[in-house]
PAZAPA-4460 file (N, C-alpha, C; in steps of 0.05 Angstrom, whole numbers, plus 32768, in hexadecimal, padded with zeros to 4 digits):
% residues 63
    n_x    n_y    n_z   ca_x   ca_y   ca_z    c_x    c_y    c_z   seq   type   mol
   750F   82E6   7D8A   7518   82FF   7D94   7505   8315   7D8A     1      X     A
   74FB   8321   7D9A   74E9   8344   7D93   74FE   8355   7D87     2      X     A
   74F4   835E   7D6E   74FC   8375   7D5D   74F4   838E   7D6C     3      X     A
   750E   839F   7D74   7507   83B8   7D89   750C   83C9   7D76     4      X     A
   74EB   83E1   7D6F   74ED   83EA   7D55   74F6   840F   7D62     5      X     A
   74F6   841E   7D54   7506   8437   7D55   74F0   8443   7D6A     6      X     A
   74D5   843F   7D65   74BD   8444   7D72   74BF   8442   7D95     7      X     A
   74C1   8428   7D9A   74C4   841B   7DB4   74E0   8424   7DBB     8      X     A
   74F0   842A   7DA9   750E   842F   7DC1   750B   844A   7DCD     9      X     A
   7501   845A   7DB8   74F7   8475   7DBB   74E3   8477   7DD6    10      X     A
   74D4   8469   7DDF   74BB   846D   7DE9   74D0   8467   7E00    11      X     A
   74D5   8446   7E05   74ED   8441   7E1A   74FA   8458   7E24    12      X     A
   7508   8463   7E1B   7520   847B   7E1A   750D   8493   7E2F    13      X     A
   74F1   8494   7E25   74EB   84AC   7E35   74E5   84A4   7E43    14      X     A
   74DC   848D   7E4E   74D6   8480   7E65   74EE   847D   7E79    15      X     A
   7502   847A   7E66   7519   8478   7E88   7520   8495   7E8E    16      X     A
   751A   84A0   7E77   752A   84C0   7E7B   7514   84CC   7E96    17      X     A
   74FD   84C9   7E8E   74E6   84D3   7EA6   74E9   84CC   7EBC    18      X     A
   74EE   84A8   7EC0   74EC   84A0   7EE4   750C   849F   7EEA    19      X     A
   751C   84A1   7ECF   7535   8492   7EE5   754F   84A7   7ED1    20      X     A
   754B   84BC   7EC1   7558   84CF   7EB7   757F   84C5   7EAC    21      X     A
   7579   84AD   7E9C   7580   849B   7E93   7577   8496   7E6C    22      X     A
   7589   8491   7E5D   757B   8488   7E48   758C   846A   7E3B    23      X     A
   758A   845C   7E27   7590   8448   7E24   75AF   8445   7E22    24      X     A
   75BA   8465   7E14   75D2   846C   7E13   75E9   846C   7E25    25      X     A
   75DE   8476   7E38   75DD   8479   7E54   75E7   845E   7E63    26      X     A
   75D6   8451   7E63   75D4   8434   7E6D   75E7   8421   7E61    27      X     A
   75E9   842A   7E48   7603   8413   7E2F   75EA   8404   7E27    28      X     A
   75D4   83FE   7E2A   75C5   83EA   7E1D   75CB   83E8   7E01    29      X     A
   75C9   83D1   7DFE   75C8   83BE   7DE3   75B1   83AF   7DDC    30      X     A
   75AC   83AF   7DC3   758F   83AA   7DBC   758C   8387   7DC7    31      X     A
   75A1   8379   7DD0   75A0   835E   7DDA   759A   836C   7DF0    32      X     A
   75A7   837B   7E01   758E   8377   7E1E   757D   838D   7E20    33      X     A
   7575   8393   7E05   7558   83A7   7E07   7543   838D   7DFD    34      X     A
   754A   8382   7DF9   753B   8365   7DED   7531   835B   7E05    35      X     A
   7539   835C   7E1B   7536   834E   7E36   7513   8362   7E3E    36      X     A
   7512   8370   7E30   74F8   8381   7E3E   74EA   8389   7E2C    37      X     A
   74EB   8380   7E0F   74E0   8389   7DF1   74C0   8382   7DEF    38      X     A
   74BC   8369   7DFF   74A9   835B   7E00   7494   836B   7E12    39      X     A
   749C   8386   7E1E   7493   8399   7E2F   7489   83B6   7E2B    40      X     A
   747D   83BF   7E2D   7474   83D9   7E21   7483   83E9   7E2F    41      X     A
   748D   83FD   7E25   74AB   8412   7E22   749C   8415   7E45    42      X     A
   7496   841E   7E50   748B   8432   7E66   7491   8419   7E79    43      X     A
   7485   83FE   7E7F   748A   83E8   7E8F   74A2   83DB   7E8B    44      X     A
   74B1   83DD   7E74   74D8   83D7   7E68   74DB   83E4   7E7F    45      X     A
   74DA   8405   7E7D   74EF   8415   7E8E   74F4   840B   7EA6    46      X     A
   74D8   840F   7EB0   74CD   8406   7ED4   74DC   83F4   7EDB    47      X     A
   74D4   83D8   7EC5   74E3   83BE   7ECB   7503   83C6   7ECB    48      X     A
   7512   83CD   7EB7   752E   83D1   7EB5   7536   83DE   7ED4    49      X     A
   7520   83FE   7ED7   7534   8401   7EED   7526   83E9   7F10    50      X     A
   7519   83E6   7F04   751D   83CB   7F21   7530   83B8   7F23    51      X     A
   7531   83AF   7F04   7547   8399   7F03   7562   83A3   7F0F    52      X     A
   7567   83C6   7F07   7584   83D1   7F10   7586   83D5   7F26    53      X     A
   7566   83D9   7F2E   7570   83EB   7F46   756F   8413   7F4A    54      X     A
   7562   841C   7F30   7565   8430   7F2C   755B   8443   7F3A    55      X     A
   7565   8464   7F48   755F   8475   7F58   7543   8480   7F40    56      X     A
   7531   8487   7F49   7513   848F   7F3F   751B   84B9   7F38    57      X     A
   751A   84BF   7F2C   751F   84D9   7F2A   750E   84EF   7F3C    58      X     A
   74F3   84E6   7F3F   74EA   84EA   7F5D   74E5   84E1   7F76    59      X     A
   74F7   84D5   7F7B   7502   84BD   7F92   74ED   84CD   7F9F    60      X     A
   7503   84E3   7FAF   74F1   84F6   7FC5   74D7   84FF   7FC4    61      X     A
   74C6   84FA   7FB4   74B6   8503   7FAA   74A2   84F0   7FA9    62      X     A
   749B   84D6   7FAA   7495   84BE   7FA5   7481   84BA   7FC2    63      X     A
***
């Protein structure tokens, strides 16, 4: 299992806050399914997470 350090959740966090205005809090994540994307650099985690959800893009319209 990847150790998800304060660094990477942080980085994560602004990454969903930017495309999908969302943070881990937000979401209920738990460091077991932040583990699912640890192995990922915070910025490609997000992307991936909101594909996996399904997530509206914060500049949908805009895109």
């Amino acid at each position: 299992m990847t150790t998800i350090t304060a660094t990477w959740r942080d980085a994560f966090n602004a990454a969903l806050q930017s495309h999908f205005a969302i943070t881990t809090d937000d979401a209920g994540l738990t460091d077991t399914e932040l583990s699912r994307y640890a192995d990922l650099e915070p910025k490609a985690a997000a992307l991936q997470f909101g594909e996996d959800y399904d997530l509206d893009w914060v500049d949908q319209g805009w895109r």
